[in-house]
C-alpha positions as MATLAB code, in Angstrom:
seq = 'XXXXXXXXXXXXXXXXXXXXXXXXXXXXXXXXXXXXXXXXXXXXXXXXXXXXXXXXXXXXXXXXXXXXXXXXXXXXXXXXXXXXXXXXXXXXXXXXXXXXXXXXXXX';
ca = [
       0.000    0.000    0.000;
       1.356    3.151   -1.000;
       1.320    5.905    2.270;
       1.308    9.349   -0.526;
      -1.566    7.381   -2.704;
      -3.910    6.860    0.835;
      -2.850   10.111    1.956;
      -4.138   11.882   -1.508;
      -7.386    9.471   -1.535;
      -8.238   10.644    1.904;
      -7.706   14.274    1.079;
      -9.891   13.946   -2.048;
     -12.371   12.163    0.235;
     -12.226   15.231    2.702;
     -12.955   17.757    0.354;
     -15.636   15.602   -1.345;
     -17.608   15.367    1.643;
     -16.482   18.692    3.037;
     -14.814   17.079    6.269;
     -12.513   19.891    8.446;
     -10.191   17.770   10.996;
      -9.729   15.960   13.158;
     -11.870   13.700   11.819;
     -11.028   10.163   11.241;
     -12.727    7.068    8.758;
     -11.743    3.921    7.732;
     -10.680    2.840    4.282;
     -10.593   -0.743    2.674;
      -7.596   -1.622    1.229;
      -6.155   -4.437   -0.707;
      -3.930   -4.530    2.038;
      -6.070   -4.645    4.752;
      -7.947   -1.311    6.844;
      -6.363    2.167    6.869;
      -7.901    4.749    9.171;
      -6.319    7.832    8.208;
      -7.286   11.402    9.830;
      -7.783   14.718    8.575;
      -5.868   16.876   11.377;
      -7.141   20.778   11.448;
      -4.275   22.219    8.777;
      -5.845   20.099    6.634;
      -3.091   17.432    6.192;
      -3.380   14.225    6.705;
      -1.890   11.290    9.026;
      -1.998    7.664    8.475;
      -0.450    4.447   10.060;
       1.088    2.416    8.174;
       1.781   -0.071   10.229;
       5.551   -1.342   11.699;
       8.123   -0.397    8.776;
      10.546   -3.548    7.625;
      14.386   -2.668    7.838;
      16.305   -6.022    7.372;
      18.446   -5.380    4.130;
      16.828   -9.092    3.022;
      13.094   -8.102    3.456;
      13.471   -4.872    1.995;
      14.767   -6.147   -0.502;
      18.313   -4.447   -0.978;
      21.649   -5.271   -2.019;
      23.115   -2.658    0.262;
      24.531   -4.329    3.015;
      23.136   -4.495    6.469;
      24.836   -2.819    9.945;
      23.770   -3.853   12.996;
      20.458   -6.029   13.303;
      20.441   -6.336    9.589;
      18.969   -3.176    8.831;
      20.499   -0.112    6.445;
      20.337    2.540    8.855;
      22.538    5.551    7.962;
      24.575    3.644    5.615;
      26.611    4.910    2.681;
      25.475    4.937   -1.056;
      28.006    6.584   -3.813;
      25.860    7.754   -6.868;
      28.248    8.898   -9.543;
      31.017   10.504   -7.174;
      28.350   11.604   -4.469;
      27.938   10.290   -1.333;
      24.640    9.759    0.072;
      23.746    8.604    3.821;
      21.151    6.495    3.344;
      18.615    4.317    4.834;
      16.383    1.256    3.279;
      12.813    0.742    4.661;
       9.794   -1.357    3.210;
       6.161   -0.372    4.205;
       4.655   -3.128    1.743;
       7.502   -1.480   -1.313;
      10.921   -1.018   -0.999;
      12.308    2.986   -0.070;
      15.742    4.238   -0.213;
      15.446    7.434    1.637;
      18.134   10.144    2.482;
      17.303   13.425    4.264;
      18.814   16.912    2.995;
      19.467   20.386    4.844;
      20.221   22.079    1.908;
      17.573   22.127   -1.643;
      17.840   19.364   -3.857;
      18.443   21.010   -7.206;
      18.543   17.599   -9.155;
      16.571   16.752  -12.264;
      14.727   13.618  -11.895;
      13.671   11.743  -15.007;
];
């Protein structure tokens, strides 16, 4: 299940039906029910459920640190470093966070 595609179904559901937050409803999902909630900015918060970090269940080739999991692990990408770490929710993520503004094209 993808957490941005529920997120944007329950914000179209919102405005559809006029809900303000916090208001909360449950949605049937191929994988299972998702209650997500419509908070008062107007964003919206959803549990996904306990994320997967073993390197093998991800799945990734990077290799694992402590526990198995790629937490904070290095990834070179054409002469960059990136620290990196791998988590499924249901789909494998690579994510790395940024202080400064990504200014890279992505295709």
């Amino acid at each position: 299940m993808c957490g941005n595609g529920i997120r944007c179904f329950a914000r179209f559901i919102a405005e559809l039906d006029k809900l303000r937050g916090p208001q909360s409803f449950t949605i049937h999902t191929g994988a299972g029910l998702i209650v997500p909630t419509i908070q008062n900015d107007g964003k919206v918060r959803v549990d996904m459920g306990k994320p997967v970090l073993r390197a093998f269940d991800v799945p990734t080739k990077l290799p694992g640190n402590k526990g198995g999991a790629v937490v904070g692990a290095q990834l070179v990408v054409d002469g960059t470093e990136w620290i990196v770490t791998c988590v499924s929710m249901g789909n494998p993520h690579c994510i790395t966070f940024s202080t400064t503004e990504c200014k890279v094209r992505v295709r």
